[in-house]
C-alpha positions, 0 to 999 in steps of 0.5 A, spaced: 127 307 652 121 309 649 119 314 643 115 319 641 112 320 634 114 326 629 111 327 622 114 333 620 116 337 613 123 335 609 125 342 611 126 341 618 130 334 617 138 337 617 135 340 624 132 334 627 138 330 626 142 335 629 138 334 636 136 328 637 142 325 640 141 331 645 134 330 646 135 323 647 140 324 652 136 329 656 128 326 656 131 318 656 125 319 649 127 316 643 124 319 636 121 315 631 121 320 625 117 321 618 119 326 614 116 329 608 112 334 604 107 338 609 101 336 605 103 329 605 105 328 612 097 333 614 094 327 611 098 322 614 096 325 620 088 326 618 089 318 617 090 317 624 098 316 624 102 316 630 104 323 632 106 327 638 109 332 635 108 336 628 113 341 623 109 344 618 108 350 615 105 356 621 100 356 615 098 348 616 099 349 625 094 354 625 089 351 621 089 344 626 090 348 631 083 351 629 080 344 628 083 340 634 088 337 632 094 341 635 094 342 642 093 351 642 099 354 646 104 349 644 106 352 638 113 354 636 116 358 630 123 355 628 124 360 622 123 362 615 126 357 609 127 360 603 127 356 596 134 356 593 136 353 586 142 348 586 147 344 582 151 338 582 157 340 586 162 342 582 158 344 576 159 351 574 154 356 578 149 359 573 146 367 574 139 366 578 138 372 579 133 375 575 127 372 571 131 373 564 137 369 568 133 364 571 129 363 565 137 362 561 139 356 567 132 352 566 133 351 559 140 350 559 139 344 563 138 337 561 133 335 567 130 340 573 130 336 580 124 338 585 119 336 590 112 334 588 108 340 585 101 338 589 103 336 596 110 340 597 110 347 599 117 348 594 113 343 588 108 346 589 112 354 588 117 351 583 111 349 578 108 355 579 115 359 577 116 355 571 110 356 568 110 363 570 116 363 566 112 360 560 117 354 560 112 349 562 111 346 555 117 347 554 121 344 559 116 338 560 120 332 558 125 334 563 121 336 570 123 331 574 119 330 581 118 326 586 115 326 593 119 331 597 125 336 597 130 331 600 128 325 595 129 330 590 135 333 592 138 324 593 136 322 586 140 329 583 146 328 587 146 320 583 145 323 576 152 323 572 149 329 568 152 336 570 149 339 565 142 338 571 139 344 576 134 343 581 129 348 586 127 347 594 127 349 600 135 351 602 134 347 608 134 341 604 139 342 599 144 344 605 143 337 607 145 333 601 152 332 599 154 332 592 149 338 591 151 345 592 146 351 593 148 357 588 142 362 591 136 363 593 130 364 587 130 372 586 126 376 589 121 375 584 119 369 585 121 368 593 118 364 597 120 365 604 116 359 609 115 359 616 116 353 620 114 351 626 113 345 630 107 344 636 104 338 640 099 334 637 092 333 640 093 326 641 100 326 643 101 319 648 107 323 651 105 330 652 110 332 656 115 329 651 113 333 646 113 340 649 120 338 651 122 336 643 118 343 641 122 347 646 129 344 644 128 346 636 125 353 638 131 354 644 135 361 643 140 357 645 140 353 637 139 360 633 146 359 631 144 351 629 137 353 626 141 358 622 147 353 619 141 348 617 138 354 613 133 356 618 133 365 618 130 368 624 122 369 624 118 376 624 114 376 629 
């Protein structure tokens, strides 16, 4: 069985999991996936990386589209994610819902778990929150960051402490079993990311590709694009 190459956001990990069985039963292509942060994964793909299909922000799509890179018309919102707050599963839920209340949550941790702040859309959101908090010196002993979301949701799911909170995309957190998604940040300092997936340039299975981009962005799996914490994108 052959495959095609995706490179794609750690956001849309738990969504491609969910149909790769079913793209592979119905195309007879199997994927060969590499998920991380966007800026990450655009470099990979700048280095010449194999890649026939790519989820990155719209931002992203739209500035390789413009340079060549992503074939124009292929493009497909599979929705907005937004950047939530966790906690070990079973710890208590603190209140999230306000600067002051966050402000509270962050100090009371012993560690703060999120995705690198200068490759990951959500480090790089969760960096600026922090330091907008006037935290950032504060707390600087107890940041800790590694190379995308579900990286750091993994590690914060093996730390015995209770006592330790971490900030990324929803998406993310819903995957990892032993965290738990108290909220989204407040409203304040929401960020809301539109993700979507389009054809690469150099796609060798073209016609493979736009399959997978119409299979994730399918109406049919608006229900699964929601449970993996995708909400529906605006137009």
């Amino acid at each position: 069985m052959s495959a095609i190459h995706l490179l794609s956001g750690g956001a849309a990990q738990g969504l491609v999991r969910s149909l790769q069985a079913s793209f592979a039963q119905h195309s007879g292509t199997t994927l060969d996936s590499t998920f991380g942060a966007v800026g990450a994964m655009k470099a990979r793909l700048l280095e010449g990386a194999a890649c026939d299909v790519l989820i990155l922000t719209r931002a992203l799509i739209d500035e390789l589209t413009h340079s060549g890179l992503v074939v124009a018309g292929t493009a497909r919102d599979l929705g907005v994610v937004k950047t939530g707050v966790a906690v070990k599963a079973g710890a208590p839920h603190p209140a999230v819902n306000d600067a002051h209340s966050l402000r509270a949550a962050l100090r009371a941790a012993s560690g703060i778990y999120f995705p690198d702040p200068q490759l990951a859309t959500a480090g790089i959101h969760v960096i600026k929150v922090i330091t907008a908090l006037g935290l950032a010196d504060e707390l600087a002993d107890r940041l800790r960051t590694y190379p995308n979301g579900n990286a750091a949701m993994q590690a914060m799911a093996a730390c015995p402490d209770l006592r330790v909170i971490g900030s990324t995309q929803v998406t993310e957190i819903l995957i990892t079993p032993g965290i738990a998604l108290v909220a989204d940040l407040p409203q304040a300092f929401a960020l809301a990311t539109t993700y979507t997936a389009a054809v690469c340039a150099r796609a060798l299975q073209a016609q493979a590709a736009q399959e997978l981009v119409a299979l994730l962005a399918d109406s049919r799996h608006v229900a699964l694009r929601a449970q993996a914490g995708f909400l529906p994108a605006t137009p």
